[in-house]
C-alpha positions in Angstrom: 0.0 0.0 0.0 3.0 2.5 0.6 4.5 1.9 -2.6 1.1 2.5 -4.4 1.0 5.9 -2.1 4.0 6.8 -3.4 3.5 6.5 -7.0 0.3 8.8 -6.2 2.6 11.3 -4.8 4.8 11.2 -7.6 1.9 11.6 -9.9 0.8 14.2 -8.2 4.0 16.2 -7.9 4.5 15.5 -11.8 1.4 17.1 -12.3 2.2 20.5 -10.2 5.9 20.3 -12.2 4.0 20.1 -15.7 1.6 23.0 -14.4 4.2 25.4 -12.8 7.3 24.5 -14.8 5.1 25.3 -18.3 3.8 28.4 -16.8 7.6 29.5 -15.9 8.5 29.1 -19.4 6.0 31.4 -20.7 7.5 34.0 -17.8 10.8 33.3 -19.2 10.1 33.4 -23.2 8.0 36.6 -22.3 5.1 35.3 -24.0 2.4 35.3 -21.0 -0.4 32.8 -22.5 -1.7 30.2 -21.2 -1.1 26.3 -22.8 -3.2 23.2 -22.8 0.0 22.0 -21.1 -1.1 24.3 -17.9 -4.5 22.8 -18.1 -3.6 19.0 -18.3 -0.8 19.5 -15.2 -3.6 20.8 -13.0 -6.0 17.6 -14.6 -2.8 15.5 -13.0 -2.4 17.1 -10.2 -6.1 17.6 -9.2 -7.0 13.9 -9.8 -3.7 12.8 -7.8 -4.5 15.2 -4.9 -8.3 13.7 -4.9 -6.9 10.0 -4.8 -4.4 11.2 -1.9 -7.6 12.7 0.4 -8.5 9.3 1.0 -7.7 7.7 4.4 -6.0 4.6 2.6 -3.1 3.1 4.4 -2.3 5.8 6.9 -2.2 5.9 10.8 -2.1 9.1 11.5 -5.6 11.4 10.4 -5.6 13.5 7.8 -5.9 17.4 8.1 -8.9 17.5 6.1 -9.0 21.7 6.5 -5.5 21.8 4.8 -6.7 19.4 1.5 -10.4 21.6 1.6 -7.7 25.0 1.4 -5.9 23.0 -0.9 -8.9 21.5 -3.3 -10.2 25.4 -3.6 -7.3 26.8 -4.6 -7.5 24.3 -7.0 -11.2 25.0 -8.1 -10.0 28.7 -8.4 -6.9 27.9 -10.8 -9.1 25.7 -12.9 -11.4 28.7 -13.1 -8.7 31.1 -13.9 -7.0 28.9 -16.3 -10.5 28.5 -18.3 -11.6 32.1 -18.3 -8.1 32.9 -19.4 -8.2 30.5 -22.0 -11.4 31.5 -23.2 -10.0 35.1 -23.5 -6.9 34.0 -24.8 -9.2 32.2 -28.0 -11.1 35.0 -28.4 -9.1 38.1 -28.3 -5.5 36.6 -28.8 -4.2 37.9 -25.7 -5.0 37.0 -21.7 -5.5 39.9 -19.5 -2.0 39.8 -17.3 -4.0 39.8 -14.0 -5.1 36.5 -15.1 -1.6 34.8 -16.1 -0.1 35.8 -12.3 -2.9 34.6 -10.7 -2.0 30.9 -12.5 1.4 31.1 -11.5 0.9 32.4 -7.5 -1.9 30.1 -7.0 -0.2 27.3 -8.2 2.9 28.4 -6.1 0.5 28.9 -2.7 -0.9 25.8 -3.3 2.6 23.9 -3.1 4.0 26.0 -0.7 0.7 25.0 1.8 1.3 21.6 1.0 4.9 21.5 2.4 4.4 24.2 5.3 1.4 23.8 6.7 1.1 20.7 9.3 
């Protein structure tokens, strides 16, 4: 059961890496849009995260406030990441406001996940 929890968590982390890493690379090549790539890193990570809230295997409980905080910052990126791609289609551009919020969301979501206890 640990190993399969751990290949979850890898998952998972793969998915937050394919999410952030591909937004940094639009920071970097100073082309601000949003990628399918963004929205199929948060579809791995999302799904991961929701297979890791289950009590399966564990002996200590889970702190079910901290994967609430984390699952709506998750709704909220998904939203973001749809209305900017939306806009994106549309006008050829997404409004910067938008493309930050991806990238700080994403990054409070990960930093929660590693400070909070």
């Amino acid at each position: 059961m640990e190993i399969l929890r751990g290949i979850v968590v890898l998952i998972h982390l793969v998915g937050f890496a394919i999410l952030f890493g591909s937004w940094v690379v639009e920071v970097v090549s100073r082309r601000r849009s949003l990628t399918r790539l963004m929205a199929w890193g948060l579809t791995i990570a999302g799904a991961a995260g929701l297979i890791l809230a289950a009590p399966w295997g564990l002996t200590e409980p889970l702190n079910y406030i901290k994967l609430g905080t984390k699952l709506l910052i998750l709704v909220v990126i998904g939203a973001v990441l749809g209305i900017g791609l939306a806009r994106q289609r549309r006008t050829g551009k997404v409004p910067p406001v938008l493309f930050w919020l991806v990238g700080i969301l994403t990054l409070t979501n990960a930093t929660i996940a590693l400070l909070w206890n």
